[in-house]
C-alpha positions as CSV (number, residue, x, y, z in Angstrom):
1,X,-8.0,-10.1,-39.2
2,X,-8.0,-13.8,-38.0
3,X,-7.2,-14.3,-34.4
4,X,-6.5,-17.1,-32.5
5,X,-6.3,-17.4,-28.2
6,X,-4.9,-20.4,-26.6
7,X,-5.9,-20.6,-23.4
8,X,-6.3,-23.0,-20.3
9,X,-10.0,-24.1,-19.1
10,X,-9.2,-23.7,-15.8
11,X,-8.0,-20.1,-14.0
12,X,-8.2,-18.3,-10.9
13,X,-10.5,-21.2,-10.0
14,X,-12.9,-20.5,-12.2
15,X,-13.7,-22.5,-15.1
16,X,-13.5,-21.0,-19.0
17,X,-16.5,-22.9,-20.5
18,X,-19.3,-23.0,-17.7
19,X,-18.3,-20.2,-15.4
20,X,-17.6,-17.9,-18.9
21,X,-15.5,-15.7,-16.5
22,X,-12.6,-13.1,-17.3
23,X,-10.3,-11.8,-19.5
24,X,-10.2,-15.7,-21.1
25,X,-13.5,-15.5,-22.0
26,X,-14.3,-11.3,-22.7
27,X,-11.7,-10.6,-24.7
28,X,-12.3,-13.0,-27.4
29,X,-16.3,-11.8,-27.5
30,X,-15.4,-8.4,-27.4
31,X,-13.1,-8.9,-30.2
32,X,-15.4,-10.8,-31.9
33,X,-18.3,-7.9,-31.7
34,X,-15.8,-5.4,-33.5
35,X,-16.1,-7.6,-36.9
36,X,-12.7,-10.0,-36.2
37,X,-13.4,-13.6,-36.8
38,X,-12.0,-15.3,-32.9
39,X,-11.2,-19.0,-32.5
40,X,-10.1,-20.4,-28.7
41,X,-8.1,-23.6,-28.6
42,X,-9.0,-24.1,-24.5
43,X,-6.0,-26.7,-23.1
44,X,-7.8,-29.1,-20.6
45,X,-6.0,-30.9,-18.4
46,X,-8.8,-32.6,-16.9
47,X,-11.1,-33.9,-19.0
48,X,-9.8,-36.4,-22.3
49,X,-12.5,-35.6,-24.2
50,X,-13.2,-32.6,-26.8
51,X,-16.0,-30.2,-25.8
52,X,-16.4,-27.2,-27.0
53,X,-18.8,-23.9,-26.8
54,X,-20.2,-21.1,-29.3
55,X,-21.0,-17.6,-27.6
56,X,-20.9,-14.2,-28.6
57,X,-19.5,-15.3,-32.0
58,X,-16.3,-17.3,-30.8
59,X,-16.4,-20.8,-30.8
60,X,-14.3,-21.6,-28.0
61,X,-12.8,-26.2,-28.2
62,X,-10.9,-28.0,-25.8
63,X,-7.9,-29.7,-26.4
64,X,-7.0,-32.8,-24.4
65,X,-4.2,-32.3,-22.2
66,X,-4.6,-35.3,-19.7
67,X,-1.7,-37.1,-18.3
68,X,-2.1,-39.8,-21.4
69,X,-2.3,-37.0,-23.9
70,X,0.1,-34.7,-22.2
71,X,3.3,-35.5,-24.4
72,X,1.3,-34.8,-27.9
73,X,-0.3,-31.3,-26.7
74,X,2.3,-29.8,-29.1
75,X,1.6,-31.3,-32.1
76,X,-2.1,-31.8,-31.5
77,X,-2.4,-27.9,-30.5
78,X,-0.1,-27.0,-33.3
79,X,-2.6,-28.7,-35.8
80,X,-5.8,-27.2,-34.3
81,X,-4.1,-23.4,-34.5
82,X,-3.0,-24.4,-38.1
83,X,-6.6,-25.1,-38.7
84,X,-7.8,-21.7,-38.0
85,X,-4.6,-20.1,-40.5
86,X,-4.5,-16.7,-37.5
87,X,-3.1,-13.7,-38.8
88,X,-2.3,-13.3,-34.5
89,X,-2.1,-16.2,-31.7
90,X,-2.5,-14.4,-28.5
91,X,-1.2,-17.9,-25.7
92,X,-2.4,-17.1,-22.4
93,X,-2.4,-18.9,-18.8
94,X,1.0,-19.5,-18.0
95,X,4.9,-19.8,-18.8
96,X,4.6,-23.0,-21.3
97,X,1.7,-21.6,-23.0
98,X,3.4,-18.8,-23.9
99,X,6.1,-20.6,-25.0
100,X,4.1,-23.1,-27.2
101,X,1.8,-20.0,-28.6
102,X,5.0,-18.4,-29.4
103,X,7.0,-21.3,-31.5
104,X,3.7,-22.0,-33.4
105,X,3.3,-18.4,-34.2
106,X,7.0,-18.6,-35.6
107,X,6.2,-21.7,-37.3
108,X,3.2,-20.5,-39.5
109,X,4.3,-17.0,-39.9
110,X,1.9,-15.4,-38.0
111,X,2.2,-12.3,-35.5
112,X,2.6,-13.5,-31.4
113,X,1.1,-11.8,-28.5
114,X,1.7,-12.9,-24.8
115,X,-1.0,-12.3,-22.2
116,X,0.4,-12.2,-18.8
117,X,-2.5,-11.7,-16.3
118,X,-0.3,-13.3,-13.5
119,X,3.1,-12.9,-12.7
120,X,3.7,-16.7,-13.8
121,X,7.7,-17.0,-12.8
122,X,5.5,-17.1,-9.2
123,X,3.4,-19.8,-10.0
124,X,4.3,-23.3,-8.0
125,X,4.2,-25.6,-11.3
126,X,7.0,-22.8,-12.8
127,X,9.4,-24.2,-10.5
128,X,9.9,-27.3,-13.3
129,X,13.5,-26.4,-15.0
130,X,13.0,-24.9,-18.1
131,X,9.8,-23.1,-17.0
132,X,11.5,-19.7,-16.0
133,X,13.6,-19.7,-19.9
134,X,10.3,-20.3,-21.5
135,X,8.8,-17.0,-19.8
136,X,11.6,-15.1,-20.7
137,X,11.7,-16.2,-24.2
138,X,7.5,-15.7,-24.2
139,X,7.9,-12.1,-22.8
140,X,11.5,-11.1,-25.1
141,X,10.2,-12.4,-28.8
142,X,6.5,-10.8,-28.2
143,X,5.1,-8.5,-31.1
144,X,2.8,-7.1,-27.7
145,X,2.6,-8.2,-24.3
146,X,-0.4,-7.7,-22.6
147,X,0.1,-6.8,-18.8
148,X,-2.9,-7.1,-16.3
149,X,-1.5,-4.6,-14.1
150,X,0.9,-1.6,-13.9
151,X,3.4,-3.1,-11.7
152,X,3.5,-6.2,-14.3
153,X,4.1,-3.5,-17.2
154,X,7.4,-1.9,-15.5
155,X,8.4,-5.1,-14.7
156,X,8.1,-6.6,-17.9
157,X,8.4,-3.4,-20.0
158,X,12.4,-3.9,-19.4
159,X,12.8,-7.0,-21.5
160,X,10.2,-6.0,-24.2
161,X,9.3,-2.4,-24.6
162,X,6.1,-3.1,-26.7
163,X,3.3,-3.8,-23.6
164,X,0.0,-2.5,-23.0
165,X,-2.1,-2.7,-19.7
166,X,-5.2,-4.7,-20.2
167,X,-6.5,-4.7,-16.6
168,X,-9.4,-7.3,-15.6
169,X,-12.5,-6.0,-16.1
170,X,-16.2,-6.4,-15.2
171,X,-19.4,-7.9,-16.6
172,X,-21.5,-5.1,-15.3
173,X,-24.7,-7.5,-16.9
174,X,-23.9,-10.0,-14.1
175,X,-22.5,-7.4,-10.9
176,X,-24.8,-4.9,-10.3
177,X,-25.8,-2.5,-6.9
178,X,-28.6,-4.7,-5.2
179,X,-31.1,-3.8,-2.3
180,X,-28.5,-4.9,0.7
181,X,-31.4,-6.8,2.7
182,X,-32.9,-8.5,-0.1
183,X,-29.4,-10.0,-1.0
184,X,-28.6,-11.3,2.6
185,X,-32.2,-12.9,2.5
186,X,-31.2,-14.7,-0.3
187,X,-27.7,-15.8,0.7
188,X,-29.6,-16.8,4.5
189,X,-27.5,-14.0,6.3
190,X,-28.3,-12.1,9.6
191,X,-30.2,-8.7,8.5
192,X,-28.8,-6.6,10.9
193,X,-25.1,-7.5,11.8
194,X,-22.1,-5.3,10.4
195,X,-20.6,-7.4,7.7
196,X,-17.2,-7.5,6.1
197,X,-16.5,-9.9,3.1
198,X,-14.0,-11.0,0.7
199,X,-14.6,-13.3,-2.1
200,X,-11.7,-15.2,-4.0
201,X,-8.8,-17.3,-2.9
202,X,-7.7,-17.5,0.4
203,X,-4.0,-18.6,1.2
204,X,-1.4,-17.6,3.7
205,X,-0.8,-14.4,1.6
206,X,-4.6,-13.5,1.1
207,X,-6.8,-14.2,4.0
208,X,-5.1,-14.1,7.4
209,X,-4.6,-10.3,7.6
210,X,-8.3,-9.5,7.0
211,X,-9.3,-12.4,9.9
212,X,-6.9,-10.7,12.4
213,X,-8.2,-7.1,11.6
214,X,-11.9,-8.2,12.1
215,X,-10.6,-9.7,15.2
216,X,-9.6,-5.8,16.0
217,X,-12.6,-4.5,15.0
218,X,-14.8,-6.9,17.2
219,X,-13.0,-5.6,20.3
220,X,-15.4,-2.1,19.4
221,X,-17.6,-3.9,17.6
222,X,-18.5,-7.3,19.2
223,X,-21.5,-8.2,16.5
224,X,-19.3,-7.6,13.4
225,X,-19.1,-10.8,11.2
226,X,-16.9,-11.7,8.1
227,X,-17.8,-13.7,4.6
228,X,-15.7,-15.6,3.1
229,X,-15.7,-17.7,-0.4
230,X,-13.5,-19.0,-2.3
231,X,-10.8,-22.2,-2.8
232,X,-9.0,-22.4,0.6
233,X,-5.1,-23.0,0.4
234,X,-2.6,-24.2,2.8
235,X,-4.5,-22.5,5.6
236,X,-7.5,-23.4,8.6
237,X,-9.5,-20.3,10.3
238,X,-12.7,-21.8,12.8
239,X,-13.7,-18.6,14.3
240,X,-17.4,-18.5,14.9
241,X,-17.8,-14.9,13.6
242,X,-16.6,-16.1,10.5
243,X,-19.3,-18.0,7.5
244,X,-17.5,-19.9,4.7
245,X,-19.4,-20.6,2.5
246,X,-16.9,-22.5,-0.1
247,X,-16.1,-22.3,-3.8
248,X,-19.5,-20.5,-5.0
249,X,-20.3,-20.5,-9.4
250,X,-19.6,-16.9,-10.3
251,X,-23.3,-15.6,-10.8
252,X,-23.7,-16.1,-6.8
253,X,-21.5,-13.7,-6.3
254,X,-23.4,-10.2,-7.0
255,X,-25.3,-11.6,-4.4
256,X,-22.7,-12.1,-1.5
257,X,-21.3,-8.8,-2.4
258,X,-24.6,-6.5,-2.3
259,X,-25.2,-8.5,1.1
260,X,-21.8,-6.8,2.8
261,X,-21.3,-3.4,4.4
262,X,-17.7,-3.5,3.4
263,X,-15.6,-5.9,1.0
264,X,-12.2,-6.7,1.3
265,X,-8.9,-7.6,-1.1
266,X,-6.5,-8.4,1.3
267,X,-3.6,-8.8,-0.4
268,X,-0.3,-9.3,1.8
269,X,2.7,-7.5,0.0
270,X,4.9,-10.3,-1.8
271,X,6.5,-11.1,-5.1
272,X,2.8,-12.4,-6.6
273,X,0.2,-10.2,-5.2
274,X,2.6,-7.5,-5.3
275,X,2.0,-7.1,-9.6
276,X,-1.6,-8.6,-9.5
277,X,-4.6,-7.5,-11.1
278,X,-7.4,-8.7,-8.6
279,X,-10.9,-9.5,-10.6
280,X,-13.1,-8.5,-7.7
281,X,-11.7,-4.6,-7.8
282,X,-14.3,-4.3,-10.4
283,X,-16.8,-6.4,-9.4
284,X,-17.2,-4.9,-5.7
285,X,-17.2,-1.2,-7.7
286,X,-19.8,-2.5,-9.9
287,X,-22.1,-3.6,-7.0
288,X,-21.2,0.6,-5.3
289,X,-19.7,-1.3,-2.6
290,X,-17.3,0.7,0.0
291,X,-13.7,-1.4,-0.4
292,X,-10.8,-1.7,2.1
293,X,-8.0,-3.0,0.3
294,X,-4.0,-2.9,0.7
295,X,-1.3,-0.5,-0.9
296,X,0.1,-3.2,-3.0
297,X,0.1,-3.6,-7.2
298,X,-1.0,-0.1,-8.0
299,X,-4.3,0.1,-6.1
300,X,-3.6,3.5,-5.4
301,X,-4.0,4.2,-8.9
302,X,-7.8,2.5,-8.8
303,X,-8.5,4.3,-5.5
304,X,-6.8,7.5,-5.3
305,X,-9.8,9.7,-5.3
306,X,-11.3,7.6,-2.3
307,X,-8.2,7.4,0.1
308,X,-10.8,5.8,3.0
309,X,-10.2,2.5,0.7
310,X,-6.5,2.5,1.0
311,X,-4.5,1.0,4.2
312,X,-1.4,-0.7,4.4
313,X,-0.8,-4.8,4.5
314,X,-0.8,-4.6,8.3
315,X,-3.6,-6.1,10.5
316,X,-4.2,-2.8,12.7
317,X,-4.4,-0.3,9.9
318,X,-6.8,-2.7,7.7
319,X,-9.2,-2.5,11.0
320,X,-8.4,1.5,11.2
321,X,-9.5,1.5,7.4
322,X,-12.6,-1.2,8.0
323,X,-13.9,0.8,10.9
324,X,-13.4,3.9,9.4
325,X,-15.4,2.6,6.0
326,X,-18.3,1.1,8.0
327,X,-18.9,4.5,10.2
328,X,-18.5,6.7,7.1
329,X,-18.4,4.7,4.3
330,X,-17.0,6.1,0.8
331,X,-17.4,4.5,-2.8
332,X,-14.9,4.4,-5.4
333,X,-16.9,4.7,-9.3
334,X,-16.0,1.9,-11.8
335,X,-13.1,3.4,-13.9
336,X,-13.7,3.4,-17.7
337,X,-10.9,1.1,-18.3
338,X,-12.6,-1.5,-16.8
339,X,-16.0,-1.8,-18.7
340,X,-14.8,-5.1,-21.2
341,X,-16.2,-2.6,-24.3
342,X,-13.2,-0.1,-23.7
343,X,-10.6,-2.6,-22.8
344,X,-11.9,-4.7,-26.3
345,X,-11.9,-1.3,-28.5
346,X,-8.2,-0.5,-27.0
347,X,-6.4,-3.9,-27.7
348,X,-8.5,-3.9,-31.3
349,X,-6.6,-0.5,-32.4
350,X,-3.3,-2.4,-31.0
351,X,-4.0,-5.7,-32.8
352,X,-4.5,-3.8,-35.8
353,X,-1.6,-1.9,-35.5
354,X,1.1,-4.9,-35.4
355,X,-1.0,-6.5,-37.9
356,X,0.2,-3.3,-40.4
């Protein structure tokens, strides 16, 4: 079986190549360790040069996609997919790639699978006309659609009844329980000050309700401080309780984590956070971090055996939650399904099963 992913460098601010992060990156390499020969064709939109990478058996190579090269991405990323002869394209990223992955497929006879680890119709450059028809088209003439999250899979189970949840998962190489002093000594934080922290991006929908519970929390307990990192969007918070620390590489991050008492997904309850499939669930698990994080996209199904986690997208039950986790705090274990070795051996048996 010959498989081919077309993906974009650049996602959920993390870059493909140099940060080697997500489902863009493990999937491929776990796929790869299972005996299936794995090519990447990595759209750049940044850089108009070629570059490319080898690891864990994929060789993962740019192409250009720069605002001089933009108009040939088809044809240029319909000759490098020809190049590998796939058996599968599995497109990736967002409503056009899906589109393009699926045409080519169509084109050179080979079997199309759509990976939708965002809702993309909610994306701001899906706004172009023609954006929304691709998706639909993408999602409707699938062999398999891969979902990242259970809401995404109801939703998009109505126009194509053949998906399968393929949640993030976690490199449990790179996020791992730490000593909690140690870590703040090494990130240059205060040893003894309650600590709340949320890593990733921080927008008008995923950042305000965690700085206005905190700002409960401090009226009982005046020393508590919050962490934040992460690509800041379309919002301005200057508290001086509050350390930014800015857009960190991803191996800093088992760091900030071990360093917190609690961590945080904040995720207000709207049309895009509402079927995502956060990253960090399973890295603040993998570091045995307690986790306060809102009813929205199915977290009940992650933390229904730790209820403590749970509160709704409301600023004084986030601080009932946050209190309640720092005076008695309670751990949620890293479910199976999101070790990358499961989630590769799963979407192996369904690969092989279109392919027959």
């Amino acid at each position: 079986m010959r498989i081919l992913f077309v993906a974009k460098r650049y996602y959920t601010n993390k870059d493909l190549l140099k940060d080697r992060f997500g489902r863009l990156f493990h999937l491929p390499v776990q796929l790869a360790a299972q005996g299936v020969h794995v090519d990447v064709a990595v759209i750049e939109y940044r850089n108009p040069d070629q570059d490319e990478m080898q690891a864990g058996g994929v060789l993962f190579r740019t192409v250009p996609a720069t605002a001089r090269k933009i108009l040939s991405l088809p044809l240029r990323l319909y000759r490098a997919v020809s190049e590998a002869r796939p058996d599968i394209i599995i497109a990736s990223g967002d409503s056009h790639i899906g589109f393009l992955g699926l045409r080519i497929a169509r084109r050179l006879g080979a079997r199309f699978v759509f990976d939708v680890y965002d809702y993309y119709p909610a994306f701001a450059g899906n706004r172009l006309p023609g954006m929304a028809a691709m998706f639909r088209a993408a999602v409707k003439e699938a062999d398999l659609v891969l979902c990242a999250s259970e809401p995404l899979c109801r939703r998009l189970s109505a126009s194509n009844p053949h998906t399968l949840l393929v949640e993030n998962g976690v490199d449990q190489t790179l996020f791992a329980p730490r000593d909690q002093v140690a870590a703040r000594r090494a990130v240059g934080l205060a040893e003894h000050v309650p600590l709340i922290g949320y890593f990733g991006s921080i927008t008008p929908s995923r950042g305000p309700l965690l700085i206005e519970a905190c700002r409960l929390v401090r009226d009982e307990t005046p020393t508590l401080q919050l962490l934040l990192a992460g690509r800041v969007s379309d919002f301005q918070f200057d508290e001086p309780w509050i350390t930014y620390l800015g857009e960190l590489p991803q191996d800093r991050l088992p760091d900030l984590i071990n360093a917190c008492d609690v961590v945080a997904i904040p995720y207000a309850d709207d049309a895009f956070n509402s079927m995502a499939g956060a990253c960090k669930i399973g890295e603040y698990l993998a570091c045995a971090k307690p986790v306060v994080v809102t009813r929205v996209s199915g977290h009940e199904r992650t933390f229904g055996d730790v209820p403590a986690s749970l509160c709704k997208p409301e600023p004084i039950d986030m601080a009932r939650a946050i209190l309640h986790q720092l005076s008695t705090p309670q751990v949620a274990k890293v479910p199976e399904t999101l070790d990358w070795k499961v989630i590769g051996r799963v979407l192996h048996e369904s690969l092989s099963a279109i392919i027959r």
